[in-house]
Backbone of each chain as nested JSON, in Angstrom:
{
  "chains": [
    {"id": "A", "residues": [
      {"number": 1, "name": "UNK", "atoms": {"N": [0.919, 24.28, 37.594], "CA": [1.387, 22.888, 37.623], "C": [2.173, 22.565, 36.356]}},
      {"number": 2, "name": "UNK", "atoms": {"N": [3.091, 21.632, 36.261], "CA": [3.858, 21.209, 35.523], "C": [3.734, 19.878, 35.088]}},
      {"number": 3, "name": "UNK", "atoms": {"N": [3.736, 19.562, 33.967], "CA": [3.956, 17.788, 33.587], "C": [5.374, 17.236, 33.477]}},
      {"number": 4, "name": "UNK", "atoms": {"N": [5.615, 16.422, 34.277], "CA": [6.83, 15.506, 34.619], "C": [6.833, 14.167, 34.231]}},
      {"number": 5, "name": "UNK", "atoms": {"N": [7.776, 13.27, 33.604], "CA": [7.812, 12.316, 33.243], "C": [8.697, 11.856, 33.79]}},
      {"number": 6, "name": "UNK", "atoms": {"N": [8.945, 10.515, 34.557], "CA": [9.834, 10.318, 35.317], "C": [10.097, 8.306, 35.679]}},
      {"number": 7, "name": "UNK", "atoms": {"N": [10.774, 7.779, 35.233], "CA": [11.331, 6.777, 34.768], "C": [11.774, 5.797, 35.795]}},
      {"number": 8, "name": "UNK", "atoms": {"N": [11.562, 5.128, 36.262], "CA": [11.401, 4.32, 38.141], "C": [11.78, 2.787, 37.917]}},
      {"number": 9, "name": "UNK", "atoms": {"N": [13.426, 2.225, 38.276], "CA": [13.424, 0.79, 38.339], "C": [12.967, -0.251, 39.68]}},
      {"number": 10, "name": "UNK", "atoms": {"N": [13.13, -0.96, 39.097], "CA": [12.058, -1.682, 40.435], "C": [12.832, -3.031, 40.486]}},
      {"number": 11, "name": "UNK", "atoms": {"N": [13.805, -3.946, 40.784], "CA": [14.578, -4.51, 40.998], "C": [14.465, -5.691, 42.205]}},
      {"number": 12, "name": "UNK", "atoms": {"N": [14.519, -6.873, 42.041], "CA": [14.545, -7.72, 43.12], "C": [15.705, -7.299, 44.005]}},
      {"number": 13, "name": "UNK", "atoms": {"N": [15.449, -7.498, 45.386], "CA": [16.543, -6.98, 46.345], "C": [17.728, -8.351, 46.122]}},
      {"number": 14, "name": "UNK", "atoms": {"N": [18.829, -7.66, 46.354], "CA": [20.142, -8.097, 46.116], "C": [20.051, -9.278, 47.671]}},
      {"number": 15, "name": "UNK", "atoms": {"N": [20.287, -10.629, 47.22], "CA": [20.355, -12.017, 48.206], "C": [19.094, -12.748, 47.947]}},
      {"number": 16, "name": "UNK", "atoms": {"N": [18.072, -11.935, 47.257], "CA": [16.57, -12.764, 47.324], "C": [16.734, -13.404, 46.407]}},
      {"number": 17, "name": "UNK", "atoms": {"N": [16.146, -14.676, 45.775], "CA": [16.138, -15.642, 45.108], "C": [15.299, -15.051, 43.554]}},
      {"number": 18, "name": "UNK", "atoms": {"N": [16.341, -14.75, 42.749], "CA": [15.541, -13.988, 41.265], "C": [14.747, -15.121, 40.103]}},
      {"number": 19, "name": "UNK", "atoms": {"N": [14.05, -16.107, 40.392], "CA": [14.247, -17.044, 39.565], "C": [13.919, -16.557, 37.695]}},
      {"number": 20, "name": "UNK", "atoms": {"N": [13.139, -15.563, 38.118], "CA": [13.09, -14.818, 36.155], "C": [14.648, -14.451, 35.75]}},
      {"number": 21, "name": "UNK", "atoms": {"N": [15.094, -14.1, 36.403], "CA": [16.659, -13.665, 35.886], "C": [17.353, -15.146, 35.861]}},
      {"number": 22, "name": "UNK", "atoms": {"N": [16.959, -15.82, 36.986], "CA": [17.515, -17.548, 36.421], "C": [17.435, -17.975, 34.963]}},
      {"number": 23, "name": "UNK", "atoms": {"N": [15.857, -17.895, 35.024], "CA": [15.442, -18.653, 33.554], "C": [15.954, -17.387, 32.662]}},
      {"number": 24, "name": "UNK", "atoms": {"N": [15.708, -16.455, 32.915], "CA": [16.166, -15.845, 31.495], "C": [18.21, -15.924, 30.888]}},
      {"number": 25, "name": "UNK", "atoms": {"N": [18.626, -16.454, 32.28], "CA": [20.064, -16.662, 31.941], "C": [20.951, -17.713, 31.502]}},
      {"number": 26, "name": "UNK", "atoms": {"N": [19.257, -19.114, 31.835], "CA": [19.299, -20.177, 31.04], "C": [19.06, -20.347, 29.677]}},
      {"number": 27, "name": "UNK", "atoms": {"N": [18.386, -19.707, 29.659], "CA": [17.786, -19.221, 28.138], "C": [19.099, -19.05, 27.256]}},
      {"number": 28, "name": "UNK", "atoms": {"N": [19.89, -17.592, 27.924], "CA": [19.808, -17.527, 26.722], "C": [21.812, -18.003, 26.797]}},
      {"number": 29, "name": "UNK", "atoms": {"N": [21.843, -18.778, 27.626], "CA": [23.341, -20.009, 27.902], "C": [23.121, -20.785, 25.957]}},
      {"number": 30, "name": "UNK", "atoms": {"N": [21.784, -21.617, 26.482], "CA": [21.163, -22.46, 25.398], "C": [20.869, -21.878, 24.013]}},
      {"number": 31, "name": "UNK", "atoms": {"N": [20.843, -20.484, 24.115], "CA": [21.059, -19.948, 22.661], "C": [22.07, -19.045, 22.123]}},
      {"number": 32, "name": "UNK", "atoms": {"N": [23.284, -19.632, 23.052], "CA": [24.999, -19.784, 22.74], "C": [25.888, -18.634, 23.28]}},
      {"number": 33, "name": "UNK", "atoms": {"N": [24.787, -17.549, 24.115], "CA": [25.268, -16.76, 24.803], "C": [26.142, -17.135, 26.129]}},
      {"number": 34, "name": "UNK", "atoms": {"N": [27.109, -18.061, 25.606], "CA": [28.005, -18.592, 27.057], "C": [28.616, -17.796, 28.039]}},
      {"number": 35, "name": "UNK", "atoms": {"N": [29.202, -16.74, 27.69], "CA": [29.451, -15.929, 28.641], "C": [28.703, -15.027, 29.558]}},
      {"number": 36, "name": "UNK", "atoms": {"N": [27.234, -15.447, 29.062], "CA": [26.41, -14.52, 30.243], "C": [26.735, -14.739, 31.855]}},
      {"number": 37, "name": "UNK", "atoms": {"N": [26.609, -13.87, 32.782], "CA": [26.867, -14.619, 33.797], "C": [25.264, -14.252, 34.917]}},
      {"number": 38, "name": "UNK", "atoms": {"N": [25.46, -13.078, 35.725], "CA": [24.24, -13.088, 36.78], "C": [23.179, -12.461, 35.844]}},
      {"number": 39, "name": "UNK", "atoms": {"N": [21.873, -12.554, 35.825], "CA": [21.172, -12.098, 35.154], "C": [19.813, -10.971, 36.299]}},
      {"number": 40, "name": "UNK", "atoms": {"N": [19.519, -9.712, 36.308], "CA": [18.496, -9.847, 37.489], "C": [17.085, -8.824, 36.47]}},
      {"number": 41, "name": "UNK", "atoms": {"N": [16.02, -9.09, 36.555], "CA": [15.056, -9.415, 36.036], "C": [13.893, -8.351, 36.77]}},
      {"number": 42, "name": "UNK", "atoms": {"N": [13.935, -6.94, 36.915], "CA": [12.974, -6.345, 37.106], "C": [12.405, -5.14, 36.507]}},
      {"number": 43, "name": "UNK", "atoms": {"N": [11.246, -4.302, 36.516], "CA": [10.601, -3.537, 36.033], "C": [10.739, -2.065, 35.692]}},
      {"number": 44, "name": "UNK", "atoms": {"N": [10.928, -1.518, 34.663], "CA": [11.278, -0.353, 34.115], "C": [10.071, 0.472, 34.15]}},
      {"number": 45, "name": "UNK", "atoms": {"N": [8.991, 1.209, 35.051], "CA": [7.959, 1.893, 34.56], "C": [8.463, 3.236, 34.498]}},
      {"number": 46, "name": "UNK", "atoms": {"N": [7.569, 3.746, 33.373], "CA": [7.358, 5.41, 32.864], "C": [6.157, 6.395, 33.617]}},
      {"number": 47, "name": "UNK", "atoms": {"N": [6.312, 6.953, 34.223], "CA": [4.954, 7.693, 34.657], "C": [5.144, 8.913, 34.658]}},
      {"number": 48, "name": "UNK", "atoms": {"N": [3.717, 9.698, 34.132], "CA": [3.949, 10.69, 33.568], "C": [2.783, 11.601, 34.831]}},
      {"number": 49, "name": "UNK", "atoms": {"N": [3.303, 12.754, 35.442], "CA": [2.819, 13.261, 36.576], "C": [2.639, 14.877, 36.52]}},
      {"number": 50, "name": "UNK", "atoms": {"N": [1.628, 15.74, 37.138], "CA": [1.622, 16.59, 37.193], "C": [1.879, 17.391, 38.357]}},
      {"number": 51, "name": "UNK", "atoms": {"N": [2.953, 18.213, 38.721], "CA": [3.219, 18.404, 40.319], "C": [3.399, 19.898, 40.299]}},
      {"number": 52, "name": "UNK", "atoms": {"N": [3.624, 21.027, 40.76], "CA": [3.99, 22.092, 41.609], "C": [5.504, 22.467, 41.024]}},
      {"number": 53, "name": "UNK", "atoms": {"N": [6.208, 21.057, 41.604], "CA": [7.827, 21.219, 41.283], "C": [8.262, 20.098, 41.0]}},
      {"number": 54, "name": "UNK", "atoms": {"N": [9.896, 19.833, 40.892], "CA": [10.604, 18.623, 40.364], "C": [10.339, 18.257, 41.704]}},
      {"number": 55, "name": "UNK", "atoms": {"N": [10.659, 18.27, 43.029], "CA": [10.281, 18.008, 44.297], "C": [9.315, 17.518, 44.579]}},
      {"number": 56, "name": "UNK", "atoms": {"N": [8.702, 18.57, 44.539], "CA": [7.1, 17.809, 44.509], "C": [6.574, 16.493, 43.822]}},
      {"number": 57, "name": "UNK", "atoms": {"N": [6.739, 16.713, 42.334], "CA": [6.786, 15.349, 42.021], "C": [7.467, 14.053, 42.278]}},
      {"number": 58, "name": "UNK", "atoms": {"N": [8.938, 14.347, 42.604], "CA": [9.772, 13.134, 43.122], "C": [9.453, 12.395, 44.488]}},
      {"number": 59, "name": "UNK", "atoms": {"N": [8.705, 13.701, 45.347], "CA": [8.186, 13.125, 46.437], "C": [6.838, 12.026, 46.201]}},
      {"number": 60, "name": "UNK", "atoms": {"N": [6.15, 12.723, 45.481], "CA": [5.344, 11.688, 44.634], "C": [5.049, 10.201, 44.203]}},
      {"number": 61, "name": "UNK", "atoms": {"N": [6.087, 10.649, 43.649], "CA": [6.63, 9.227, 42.924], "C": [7.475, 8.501, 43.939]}},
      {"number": 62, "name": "UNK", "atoms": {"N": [8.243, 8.632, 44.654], "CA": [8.348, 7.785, 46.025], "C": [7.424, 7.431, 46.867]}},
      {"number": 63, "name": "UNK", "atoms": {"N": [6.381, 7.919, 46.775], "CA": [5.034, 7.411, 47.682], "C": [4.302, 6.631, 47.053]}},
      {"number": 64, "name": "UNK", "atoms": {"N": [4.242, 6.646, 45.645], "CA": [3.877, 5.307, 44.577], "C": [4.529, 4.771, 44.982]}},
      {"number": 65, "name": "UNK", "atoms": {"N": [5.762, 4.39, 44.59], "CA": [6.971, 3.088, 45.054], "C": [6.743, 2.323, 46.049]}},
      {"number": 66, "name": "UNK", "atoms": {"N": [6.666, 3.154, 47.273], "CA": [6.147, 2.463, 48.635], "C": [4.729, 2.038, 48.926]}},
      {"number": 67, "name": "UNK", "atoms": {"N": [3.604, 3.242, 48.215], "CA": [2.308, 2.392, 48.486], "C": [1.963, 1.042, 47.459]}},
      {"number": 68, "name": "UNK", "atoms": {"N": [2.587, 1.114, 46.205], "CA": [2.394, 0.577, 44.938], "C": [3.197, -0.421, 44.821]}},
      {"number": 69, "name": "UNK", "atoms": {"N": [3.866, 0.071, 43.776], "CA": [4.573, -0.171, 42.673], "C": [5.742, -0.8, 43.296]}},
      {"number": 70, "name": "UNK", "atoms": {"N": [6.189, -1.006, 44.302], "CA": [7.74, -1.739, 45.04], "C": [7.221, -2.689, 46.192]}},
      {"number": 71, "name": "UNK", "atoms": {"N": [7.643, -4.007, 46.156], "CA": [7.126, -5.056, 47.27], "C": [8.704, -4.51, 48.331]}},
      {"number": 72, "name": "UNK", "atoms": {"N": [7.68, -3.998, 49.334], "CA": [8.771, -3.493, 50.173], "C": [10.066, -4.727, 51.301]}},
      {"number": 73, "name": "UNK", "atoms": {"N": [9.822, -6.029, 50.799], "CA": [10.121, -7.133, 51.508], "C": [11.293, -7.567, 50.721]}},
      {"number": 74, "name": "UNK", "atoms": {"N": [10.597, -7.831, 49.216], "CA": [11.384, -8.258, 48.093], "C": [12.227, -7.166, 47.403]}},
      {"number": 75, "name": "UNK", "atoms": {"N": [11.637, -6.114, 47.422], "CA": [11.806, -5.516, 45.77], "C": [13.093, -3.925, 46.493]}},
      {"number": 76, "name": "UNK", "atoms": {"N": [14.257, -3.367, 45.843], "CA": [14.323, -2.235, 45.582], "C": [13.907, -1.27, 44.673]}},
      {"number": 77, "name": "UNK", "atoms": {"N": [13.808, 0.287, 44.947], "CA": [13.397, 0.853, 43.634], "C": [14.733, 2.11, 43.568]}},
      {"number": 78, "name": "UNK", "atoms": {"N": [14.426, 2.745, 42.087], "CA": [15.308, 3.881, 42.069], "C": [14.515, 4.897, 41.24]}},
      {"number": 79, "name": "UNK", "atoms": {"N": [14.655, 6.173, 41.401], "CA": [14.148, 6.558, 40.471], "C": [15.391, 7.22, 39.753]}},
      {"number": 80, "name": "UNK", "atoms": {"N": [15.191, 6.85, 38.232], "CA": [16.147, 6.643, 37.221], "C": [16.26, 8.04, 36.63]}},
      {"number": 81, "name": "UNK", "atoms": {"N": [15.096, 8.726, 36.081], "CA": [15.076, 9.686, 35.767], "C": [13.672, 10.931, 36.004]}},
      {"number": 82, "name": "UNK", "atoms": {"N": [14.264, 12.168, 35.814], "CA": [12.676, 13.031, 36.397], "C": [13.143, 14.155, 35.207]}},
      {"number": 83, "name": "UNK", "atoms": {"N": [12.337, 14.296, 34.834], "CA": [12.314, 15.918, 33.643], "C": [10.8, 16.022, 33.233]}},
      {"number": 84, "name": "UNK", "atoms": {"N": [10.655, 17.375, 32.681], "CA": [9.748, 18.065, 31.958], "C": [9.352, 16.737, 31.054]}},
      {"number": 85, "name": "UNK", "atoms": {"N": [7.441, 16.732, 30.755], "CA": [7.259, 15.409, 30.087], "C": [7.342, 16.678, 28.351]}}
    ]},
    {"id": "B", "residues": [
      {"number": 1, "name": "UNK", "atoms": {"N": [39.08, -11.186, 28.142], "CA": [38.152, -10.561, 28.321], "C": [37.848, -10.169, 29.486]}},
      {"number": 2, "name": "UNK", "atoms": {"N": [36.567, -9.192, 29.585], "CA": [36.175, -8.407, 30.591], "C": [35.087, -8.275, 31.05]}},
      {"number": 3, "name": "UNK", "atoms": {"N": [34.705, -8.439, 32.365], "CA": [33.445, -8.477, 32.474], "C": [32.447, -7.335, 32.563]}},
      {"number": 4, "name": "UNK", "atoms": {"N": [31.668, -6.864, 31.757], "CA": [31.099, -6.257, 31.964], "C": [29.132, -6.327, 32.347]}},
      {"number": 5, "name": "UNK", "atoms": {"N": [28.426, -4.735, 32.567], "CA": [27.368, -4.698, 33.378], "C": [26.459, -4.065, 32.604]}},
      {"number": 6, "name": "UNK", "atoms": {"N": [25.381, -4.484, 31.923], "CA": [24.68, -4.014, 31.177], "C": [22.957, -3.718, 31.552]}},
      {"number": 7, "name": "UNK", "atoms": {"N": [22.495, -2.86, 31.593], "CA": [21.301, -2.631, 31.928], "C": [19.814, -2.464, 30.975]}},
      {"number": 8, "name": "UNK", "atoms": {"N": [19.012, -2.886, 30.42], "CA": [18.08, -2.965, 29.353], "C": [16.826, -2.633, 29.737]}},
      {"number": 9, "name": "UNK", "atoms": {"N": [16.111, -1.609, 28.466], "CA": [14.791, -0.88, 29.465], "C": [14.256, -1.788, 28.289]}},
      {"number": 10, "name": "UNK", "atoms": {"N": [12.721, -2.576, 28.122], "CA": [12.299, -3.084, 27.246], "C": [11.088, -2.944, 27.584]}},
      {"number": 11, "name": "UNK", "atoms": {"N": [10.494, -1.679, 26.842], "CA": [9.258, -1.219, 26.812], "C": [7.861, -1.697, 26.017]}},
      {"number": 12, "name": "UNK", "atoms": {"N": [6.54, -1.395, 26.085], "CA": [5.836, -1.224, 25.115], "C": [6.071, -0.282, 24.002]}},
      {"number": 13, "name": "UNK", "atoms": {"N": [5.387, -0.568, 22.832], "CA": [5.764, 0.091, 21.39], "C": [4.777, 1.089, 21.574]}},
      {"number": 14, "name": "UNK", "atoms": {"N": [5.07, 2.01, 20.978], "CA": [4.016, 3.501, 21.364], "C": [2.711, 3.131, 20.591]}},
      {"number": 15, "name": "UNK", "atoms": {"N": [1.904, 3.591, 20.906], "CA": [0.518, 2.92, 19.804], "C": [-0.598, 2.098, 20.121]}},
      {"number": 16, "name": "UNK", "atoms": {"N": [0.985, 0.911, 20.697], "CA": [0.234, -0.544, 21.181], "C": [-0.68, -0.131, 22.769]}},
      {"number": 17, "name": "UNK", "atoms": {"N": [-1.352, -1.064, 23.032], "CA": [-1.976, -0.991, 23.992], "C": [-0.923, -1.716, 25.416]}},
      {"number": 18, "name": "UNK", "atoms": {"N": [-1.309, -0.787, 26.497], "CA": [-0.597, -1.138, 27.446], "C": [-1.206, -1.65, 28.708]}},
      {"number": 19, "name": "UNK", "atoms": {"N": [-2.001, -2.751, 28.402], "CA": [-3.052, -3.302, 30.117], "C": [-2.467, -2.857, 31.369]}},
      {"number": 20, "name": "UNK", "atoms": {"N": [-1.256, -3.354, 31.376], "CA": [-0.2, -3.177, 32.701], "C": [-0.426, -1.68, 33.096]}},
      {"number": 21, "name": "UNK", "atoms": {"N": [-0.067, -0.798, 32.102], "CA": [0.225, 0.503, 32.711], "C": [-1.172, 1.005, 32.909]}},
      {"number": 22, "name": "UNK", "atoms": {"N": [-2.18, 0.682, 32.005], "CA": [-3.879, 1.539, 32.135], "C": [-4.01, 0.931, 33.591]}},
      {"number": 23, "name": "UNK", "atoms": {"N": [-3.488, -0.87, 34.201], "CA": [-3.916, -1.029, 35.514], "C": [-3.587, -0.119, 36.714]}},
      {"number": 24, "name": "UNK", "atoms": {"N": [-2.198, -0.008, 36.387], "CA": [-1.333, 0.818, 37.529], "C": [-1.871, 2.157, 37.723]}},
      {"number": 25, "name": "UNK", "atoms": {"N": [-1.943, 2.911, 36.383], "CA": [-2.796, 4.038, 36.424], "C": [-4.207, 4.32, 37.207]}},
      {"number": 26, "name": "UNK", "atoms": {"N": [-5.181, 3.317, 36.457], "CA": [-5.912, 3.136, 37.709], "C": [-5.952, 3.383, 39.124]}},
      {"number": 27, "name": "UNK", "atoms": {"N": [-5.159, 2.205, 39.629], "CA": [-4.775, 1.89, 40.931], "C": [-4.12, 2.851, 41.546]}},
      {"number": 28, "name": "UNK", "atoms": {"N": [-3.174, 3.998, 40.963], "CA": [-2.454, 5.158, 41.474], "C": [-3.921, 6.289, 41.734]}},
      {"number": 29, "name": "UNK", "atoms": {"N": [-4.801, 6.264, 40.552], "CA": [-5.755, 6.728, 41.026], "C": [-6.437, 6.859, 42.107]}},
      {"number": 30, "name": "UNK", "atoms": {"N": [-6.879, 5.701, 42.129], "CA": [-7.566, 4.932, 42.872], "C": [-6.744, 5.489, 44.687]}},
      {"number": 31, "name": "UNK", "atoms": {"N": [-5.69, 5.193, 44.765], "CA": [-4.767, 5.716, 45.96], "C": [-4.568, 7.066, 46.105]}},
      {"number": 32, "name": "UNK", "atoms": {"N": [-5.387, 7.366, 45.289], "CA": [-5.115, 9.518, 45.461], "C": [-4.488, 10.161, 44.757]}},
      {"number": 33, "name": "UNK", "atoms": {"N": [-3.655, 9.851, 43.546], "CA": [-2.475, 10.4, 43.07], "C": [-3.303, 10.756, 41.954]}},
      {"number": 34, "name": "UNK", "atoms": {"N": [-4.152, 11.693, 42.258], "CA": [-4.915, 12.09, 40.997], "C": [-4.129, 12.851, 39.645]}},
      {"number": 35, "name": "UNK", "atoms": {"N": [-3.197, 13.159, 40.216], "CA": [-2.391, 13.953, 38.707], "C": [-1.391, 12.671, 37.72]}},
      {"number": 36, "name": "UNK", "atoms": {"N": [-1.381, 11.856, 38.195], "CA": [-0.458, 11.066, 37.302], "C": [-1.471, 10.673, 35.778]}},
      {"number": 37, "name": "UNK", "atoms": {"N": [-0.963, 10.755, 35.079], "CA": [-1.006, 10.768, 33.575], "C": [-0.927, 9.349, 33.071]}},
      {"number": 38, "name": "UNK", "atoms": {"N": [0.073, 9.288, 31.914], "CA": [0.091, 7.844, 31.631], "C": [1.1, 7.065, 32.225]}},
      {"number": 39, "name": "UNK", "atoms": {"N": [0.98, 5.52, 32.079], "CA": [1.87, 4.89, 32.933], "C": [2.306, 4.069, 32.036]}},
      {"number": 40, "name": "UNK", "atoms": {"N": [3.398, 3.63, 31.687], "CA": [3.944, 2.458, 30.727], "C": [5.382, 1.711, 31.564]}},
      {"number": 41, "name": "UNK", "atoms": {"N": [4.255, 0.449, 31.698], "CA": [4.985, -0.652, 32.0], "C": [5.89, -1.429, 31.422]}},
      {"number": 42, "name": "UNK", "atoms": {"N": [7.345, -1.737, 31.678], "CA": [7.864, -1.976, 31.031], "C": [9.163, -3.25, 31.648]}},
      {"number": 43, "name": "UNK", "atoms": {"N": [10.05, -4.041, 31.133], "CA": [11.036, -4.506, 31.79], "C": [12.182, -3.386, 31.616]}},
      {"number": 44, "name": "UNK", "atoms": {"N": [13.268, -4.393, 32.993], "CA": [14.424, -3.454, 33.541], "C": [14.963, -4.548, 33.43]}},
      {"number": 45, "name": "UNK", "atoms": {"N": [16.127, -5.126, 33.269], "CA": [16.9, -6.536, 32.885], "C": [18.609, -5.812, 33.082]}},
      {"number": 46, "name": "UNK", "atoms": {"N": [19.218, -6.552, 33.726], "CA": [20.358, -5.986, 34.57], "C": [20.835, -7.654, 34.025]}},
      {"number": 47, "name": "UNK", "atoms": {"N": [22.043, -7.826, 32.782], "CA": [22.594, -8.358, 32.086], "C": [24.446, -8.43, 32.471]}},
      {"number": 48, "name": "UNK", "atoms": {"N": [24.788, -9.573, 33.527], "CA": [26.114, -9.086, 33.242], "C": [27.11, -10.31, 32.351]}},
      {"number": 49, "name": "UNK", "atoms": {"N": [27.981, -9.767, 31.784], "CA": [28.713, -10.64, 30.458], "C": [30.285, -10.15, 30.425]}},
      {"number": 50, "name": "UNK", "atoms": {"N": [30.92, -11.534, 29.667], "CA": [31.969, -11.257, 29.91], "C": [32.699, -11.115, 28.569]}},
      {"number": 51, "name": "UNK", "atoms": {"N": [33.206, -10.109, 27.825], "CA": [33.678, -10.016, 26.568], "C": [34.818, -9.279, 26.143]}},
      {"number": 52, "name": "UNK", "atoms": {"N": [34.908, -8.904, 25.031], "CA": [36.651, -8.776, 24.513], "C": [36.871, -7.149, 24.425]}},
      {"number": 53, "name": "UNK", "atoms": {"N": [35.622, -6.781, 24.142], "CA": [35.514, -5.137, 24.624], "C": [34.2, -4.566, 24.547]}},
      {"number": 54, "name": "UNK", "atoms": {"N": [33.931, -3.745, 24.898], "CA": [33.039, -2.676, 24.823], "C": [31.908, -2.815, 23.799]}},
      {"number": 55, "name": "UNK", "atoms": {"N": [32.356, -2.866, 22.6], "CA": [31.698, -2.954, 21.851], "C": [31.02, -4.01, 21.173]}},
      {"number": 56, "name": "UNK", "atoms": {"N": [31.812, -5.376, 21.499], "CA": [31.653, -6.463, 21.179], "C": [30.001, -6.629, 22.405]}},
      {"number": 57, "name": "UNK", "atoms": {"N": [30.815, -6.489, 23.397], "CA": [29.344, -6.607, 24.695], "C": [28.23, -5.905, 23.639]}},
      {"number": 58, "name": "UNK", "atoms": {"N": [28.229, -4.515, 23.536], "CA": [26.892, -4.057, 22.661], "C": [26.649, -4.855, 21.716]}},
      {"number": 59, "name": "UNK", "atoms": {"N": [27.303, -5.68, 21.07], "CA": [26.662, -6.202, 19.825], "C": [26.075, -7.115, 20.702]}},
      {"number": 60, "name": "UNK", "atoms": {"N": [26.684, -8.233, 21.803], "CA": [26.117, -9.321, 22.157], "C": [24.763, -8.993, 23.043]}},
      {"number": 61, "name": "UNK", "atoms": {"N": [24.517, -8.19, 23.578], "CA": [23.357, -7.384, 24.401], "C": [22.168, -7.412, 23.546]}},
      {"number": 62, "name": "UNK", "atoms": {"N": [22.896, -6.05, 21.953], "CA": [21.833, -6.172, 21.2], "C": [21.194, -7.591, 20.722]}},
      {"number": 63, "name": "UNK", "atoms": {"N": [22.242, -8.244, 20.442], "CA": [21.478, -9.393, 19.772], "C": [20.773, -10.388, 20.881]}},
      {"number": 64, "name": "UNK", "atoms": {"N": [20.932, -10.242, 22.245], "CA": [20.2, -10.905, 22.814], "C": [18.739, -10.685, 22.603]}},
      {"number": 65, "name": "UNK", "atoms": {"N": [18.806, -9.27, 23.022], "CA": [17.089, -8.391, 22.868], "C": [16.342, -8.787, 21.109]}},
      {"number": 66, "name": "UNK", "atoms": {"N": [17.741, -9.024, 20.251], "CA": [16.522, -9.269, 19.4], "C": [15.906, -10.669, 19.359]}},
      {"number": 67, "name": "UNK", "atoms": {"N": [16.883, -11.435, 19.563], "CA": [16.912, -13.259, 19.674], "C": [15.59, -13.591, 20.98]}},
      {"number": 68, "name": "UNK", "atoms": {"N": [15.894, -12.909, 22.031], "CA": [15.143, -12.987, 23.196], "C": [14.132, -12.134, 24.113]}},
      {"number": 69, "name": "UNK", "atoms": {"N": [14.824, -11.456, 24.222], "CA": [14.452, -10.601, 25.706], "C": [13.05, -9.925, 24.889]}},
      {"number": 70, "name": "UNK", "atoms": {"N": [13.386, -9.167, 24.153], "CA": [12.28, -8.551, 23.264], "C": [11.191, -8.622, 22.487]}},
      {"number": 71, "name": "UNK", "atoms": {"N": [10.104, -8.491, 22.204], "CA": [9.284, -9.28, 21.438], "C": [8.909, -7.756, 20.295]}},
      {"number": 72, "name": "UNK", "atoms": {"N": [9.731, -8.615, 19.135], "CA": [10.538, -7.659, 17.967], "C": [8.376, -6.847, 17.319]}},
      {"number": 73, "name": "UNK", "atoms": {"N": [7.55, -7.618, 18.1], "CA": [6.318, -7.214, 17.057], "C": [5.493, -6.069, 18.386]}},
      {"number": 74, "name": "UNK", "atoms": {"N": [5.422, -5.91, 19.468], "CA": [5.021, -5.265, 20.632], "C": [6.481, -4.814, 21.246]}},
      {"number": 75, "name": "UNK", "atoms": {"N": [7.449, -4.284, 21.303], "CA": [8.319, -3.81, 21.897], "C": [9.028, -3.264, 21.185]}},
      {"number": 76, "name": "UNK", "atoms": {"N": [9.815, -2.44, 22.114], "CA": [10.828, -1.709, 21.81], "C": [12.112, -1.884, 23.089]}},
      {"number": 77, "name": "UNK", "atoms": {"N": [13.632, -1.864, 22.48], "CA": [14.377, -2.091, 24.034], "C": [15.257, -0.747, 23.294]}},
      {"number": 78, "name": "UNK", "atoms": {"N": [16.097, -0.439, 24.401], "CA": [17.086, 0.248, 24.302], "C": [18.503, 0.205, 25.658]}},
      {"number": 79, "name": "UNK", "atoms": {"N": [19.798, -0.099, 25.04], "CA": [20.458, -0.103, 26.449], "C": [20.808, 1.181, 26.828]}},
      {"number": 80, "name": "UNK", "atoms": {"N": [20.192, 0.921, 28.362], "CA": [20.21, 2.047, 29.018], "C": [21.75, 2.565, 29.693]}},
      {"number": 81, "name": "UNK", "atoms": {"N": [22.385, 1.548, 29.784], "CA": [23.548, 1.435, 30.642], "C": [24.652, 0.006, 30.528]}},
      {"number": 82, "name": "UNK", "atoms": {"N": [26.27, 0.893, 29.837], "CA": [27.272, -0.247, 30.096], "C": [28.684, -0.385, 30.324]}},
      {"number": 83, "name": "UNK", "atoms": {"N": [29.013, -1.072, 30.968], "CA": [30.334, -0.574, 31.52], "C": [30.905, -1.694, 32.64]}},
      {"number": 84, "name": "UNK", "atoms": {"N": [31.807, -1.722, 32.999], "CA": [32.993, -2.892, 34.063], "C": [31.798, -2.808, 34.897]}},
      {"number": 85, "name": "UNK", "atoms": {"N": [31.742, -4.208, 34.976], "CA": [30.984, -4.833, 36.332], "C": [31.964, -4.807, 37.557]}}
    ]}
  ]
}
């Protein structure tokens, strides 16, 4: 077995209503950042896995996403990155 | 100016304690995924802005994360990604 570390965004789906990326784009209007424009507001996790193969683990870690870690209604995911931990 | 698309990973600080990720860990447990290791929870912040170049955007990004997004005493950010929206 191998240890894999592998880096997973988790993103409100594109049309759904982001209101954290709202407020955070009000924010920071009011602290003179005027040119900000869309802001979107989701989760960067790190998980660190032990699998067989890079495969193996990526399959993995997509079955977190879907049982876990991603609201399958609201949310997209990606996985960002996979390498040796 | 130009609009550009900026992407921000804004993690826990190594050291610090991470509730979020010891939960998830858990809970991946808990669902069978007995090999996963550690988990660190973190934000993903998808920033888009409109500026005079390239580099100017990095300065205005960085200084958001330190002014805002970031909490300069438990975190760490880094941009992950930037370029024409």
């Amino acid at each position: 077995m191998t240890r894999f570390r592998c880096a997973i965004h988790i993103v409100p789906r594109r049309g759904i209503l982001d209101p954290q990326g709202k407020a955070v784009a009000d924010a920071l209007h009011s602290l003179g950042f005027a040119t900000v424009g869309e802001v979107r507001v989701g989760r960067h996790v790190v998980v660190e896995i032990e699998a067989a193969s890079e495969d193996a683990a990526r399959d993995q870690v997509k079955a977190m996403c879907e049982k876990l870690l991603a609201n399958p209604v609201t949310e997209d995911f990606e996985i960002a990155s996979l390498g040796h931990a």
